[in-house]
C-alpha positions in Angstrom: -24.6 24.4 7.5 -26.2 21.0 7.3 -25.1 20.8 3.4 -21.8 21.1 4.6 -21.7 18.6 7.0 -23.5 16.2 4.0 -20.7 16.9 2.0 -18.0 16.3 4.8 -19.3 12.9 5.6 -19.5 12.0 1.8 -16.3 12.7 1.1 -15.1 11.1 4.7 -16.9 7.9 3.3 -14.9 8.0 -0.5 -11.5 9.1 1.4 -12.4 6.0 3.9 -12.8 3.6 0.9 -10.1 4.1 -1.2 -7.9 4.1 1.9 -9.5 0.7 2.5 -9.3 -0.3 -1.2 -5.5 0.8 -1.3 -4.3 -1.2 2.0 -6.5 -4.0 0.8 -4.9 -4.1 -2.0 -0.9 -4.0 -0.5 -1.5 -6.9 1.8 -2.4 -9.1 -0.8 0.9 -7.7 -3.0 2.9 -8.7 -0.3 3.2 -12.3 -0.5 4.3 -12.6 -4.6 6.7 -9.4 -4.0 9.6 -11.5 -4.1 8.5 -13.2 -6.5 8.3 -10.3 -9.0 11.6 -9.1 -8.0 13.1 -12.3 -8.7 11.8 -12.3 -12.5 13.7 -8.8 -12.8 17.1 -10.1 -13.0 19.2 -12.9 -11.6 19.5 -11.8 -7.9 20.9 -13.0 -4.2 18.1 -14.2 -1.6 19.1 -12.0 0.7 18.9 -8.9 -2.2 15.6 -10.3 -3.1 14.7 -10.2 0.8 15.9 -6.6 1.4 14.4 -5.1 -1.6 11.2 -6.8 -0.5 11.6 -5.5 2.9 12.1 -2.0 2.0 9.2 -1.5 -0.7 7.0 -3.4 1.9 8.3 -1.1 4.7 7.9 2.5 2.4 4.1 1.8 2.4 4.1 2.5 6.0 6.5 5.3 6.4 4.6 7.0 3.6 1.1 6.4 5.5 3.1 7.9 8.7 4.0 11.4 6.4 
């Protein structure tokens, strides 16, 4: 029993990291996001805006599911 409880906190510590990894890595995609959709093609501010919005927003609904 205590092996398994070894291995449950080992893989609560790798599951833990790349969560951290992963939302570390979002929040610092965020600001240039509009910036990349910009270089796409030759778009609106306010498509450029809600396009941002939504693949900002996705990153939480799909934590929530």
């Amino acid at each position: 029993e205590g092996d398994v409880i070894s291995i449950r906190k080992k893989n609560f510590v790798i599951v833990w990291l790349a969560n951290f990894f992963v939302s570390a890595s979002t929040t610092m995609i965020v600001p240039f996001l509009s910036l990349y959709i910009e270089t796409l093609s030759t778009f609106s501010n306010g498509f450029v805006q809600r396009w941002s919005g939504y693949v900002f927003g996705i990153t939480f609904l799909m934590a929530f599911l």
